[in-house]
C-alpha positions, 0 to 999 in steps of 0.5 A, a space after each residue: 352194378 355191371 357185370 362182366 367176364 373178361 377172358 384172358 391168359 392163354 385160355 382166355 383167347 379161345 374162341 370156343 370158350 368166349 361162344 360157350 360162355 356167351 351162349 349161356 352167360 344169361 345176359 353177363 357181358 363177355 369179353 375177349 380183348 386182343 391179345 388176351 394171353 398177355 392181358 394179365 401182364 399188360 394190366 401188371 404194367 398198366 396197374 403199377 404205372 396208373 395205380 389201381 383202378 379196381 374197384 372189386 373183386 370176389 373170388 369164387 374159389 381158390 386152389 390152395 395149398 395142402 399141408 401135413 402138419 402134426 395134430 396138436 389139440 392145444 393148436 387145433 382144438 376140437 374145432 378142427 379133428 385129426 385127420 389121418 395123413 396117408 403119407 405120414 400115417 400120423 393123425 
């Protein structure tokens, strides 16, 4: 399998990035198309007229979402101990 890294969106067009990652990419392919801040909508687009055409995709990390929630151990268990919320000073 080919390995590559496509920048785009905003940051996706710098030219810094693009020569720092190819430096130390260790022979990964980097790509750079034109127009690489509107690359993600354009692939929208492109997605919703010729269907998909990924074949796969790993993803390496995610920003997620926090949330307060009251602990309850018959929800949550002994699997997941309370943590001590700072706003709510509620376990």
């Amino acid at each position: 399998m080919e390995q590559a890294i496509i920048l785009v969106g905003g940051l996706g067009a710098s030219e810094y990035l693009f020569k720092c990652l190819e430096v130390s990419s260790d022979g990964i392919q980097i790509m750079q198309p034109p127009n690489a801040w509107s690359a993600v909508v354009r692939g929208a687009v492109y997605r919703g007229q010729e269907g998909n055409q990924v074949e796969g995709c790993i993803s390496r990390c995610n920003h997620g979402t926090k949330i307060r929630e009251p602990f309850d151990p018959k929800i949550h268990g002994a699997e997941f101990p309370p943590m001590l919320c700072d706003f709510d000073e509620e376990w």
